[in-house]
C-alpha positions as CSV (number, residue, x, y, z in Angstrom):
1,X,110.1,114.4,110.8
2,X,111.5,111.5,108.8
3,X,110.8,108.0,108.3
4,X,113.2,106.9,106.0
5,X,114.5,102.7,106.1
6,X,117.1,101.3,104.0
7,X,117.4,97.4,104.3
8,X,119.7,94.8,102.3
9,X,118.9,91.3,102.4
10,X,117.2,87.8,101.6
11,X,113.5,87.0,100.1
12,X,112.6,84.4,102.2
13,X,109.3,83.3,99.4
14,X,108.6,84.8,96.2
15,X,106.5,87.6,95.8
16,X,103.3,87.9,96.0
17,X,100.8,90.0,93.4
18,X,97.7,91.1,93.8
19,X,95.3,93.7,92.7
20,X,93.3,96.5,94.6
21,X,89.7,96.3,93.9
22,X,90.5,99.9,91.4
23,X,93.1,97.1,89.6
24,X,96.4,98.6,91.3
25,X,99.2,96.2,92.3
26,X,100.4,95.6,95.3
27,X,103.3,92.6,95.8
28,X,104.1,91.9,99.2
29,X,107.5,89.7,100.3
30,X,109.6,89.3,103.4
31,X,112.9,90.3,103.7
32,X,115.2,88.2,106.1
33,X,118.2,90.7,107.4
34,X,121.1,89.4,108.8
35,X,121.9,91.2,112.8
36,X,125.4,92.5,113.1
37,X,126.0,90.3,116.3
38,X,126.1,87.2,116.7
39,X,124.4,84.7,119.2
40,X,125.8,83.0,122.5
41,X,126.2,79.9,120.2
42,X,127.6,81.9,117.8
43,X,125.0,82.1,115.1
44,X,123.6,84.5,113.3
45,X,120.2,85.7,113.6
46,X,118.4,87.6,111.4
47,X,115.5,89.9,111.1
48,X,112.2,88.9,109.1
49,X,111.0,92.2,107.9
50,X,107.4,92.2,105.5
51,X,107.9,94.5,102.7
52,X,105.0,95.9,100.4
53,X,105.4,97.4,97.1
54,X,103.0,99.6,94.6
55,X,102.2,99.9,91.4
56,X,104.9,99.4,88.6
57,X,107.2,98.8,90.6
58,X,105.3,96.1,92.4
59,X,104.9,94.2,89.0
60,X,108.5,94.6,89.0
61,X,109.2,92.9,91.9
62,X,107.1,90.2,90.7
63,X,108.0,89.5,87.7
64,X,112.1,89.6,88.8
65,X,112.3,88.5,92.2
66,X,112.5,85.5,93.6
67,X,113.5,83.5,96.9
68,X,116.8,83.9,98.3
69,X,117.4,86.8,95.8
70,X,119.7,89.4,98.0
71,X,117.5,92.7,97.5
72,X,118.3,96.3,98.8
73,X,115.4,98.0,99.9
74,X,114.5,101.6,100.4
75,X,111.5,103.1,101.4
76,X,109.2,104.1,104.8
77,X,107.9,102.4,108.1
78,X,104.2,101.6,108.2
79,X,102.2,100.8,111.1
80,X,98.7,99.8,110.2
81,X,95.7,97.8,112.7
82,X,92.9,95.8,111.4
83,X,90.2,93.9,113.2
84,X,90.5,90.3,113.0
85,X,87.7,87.0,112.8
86,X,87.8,86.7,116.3
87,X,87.6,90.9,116.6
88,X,91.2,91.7,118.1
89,X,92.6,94.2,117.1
90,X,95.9,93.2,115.0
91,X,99.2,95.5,114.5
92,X,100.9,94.8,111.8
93,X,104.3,96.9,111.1
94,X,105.8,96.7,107.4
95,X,108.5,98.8,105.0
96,X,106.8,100.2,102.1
97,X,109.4,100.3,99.3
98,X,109.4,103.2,97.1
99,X,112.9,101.7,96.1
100,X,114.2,97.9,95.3
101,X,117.4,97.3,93.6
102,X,118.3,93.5,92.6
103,X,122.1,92.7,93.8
104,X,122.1,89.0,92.2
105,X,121.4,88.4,89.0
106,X,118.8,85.6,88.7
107,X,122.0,82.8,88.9
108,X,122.9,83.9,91.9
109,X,126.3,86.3,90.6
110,X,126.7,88.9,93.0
111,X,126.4,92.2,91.0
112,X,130.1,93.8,90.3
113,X,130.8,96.6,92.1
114,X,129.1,96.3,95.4
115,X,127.0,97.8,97.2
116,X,123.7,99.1,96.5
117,X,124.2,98.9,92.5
118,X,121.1,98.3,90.1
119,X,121.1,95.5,87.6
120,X,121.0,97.0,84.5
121,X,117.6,98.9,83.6
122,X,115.8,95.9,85.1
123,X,115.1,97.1,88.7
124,X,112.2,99.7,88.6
125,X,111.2,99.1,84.8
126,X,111.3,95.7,84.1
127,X,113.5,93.9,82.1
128,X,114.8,96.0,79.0
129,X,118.3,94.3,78.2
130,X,118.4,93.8,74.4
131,X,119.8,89.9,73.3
132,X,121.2,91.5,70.1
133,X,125.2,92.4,69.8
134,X,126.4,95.3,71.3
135,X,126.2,98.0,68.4
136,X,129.1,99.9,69.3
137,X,131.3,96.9,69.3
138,X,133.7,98.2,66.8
139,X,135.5,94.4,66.1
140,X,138.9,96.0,66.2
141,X,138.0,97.8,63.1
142,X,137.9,101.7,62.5
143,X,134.7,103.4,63.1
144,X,133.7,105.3,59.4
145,X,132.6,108.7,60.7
146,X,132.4,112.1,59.2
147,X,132.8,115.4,60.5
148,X,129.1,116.1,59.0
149,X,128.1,113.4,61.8
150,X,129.6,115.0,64.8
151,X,127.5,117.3,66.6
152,X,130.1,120.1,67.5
């Protein structure tokens, strides 16, 4: 069997964190996916698809994604039923992501490279990009280094 979903588009609201009662996150957006066709008008419709996401990378997800934000999403189909207030039983049909990758950075620049690339170390583990110089940068200037220092 498999049950495997890979979806690129939109947050339509920011996303939302909560904790399970045994304090394990849980963020839970929607995903608006463009259709490959258009309408009789000519439009584009899209696809509003609810997407929940655990643990780390949930506070991720949080903490780095916002609305409008074009996000690649990868992960399984969920069905799951409750009971309601007025006791109907409710079916509600969601992606649970094991995988998000950002494609925008947070002003909107489309990531180079296309496709499903990850923005920096960011995506999974949260935001780990140093502000200091680059420390190979070697100004134009020879790089001092010994034959003690090599390690062949």
């Amino acid at each position: 069997m498999l049950n495997r979903v890979i979806l690129i588009g939109r947050l339509t609201r920011d996303p939302e964190l909560r904790y399970t009662p045994t304090g394990v996150a849980v963020t839970q957006f929607t995903l608006a996916v463009d259709r490959p066709f258009t309408n009789q008008q000519n439009e584009r419709e899209a696809d509003f698809i609810n997407i929940v996401t655990w643990r780390q990378l949930a506070e991720t997800c949080a903490n780095y994604l916002r609305k409008g934000r074009l996000t690649a999403v990868e992960g399984r189909i969920q069905v799951r039923n409750y009971e309601n207030n007025e006791g109907r039983k409710v079916y509600v049909t969601e992606v649970v992501a094991d995988n998000v990758r950002f494609l925008e950075s947070a002003n909107r620049e489309p990531a180079s490279g296309g496709g499903m690339r990850e923005e920096a170390p960011q995506s999974r583990y949260g935001n780990q990009r140093s502000q200091q110089q680059d420390p190979f940068s070697d100004d134009g200037k020879p790089i001092d280094i010994s034959d003690d220092d090599l390690p062949f």
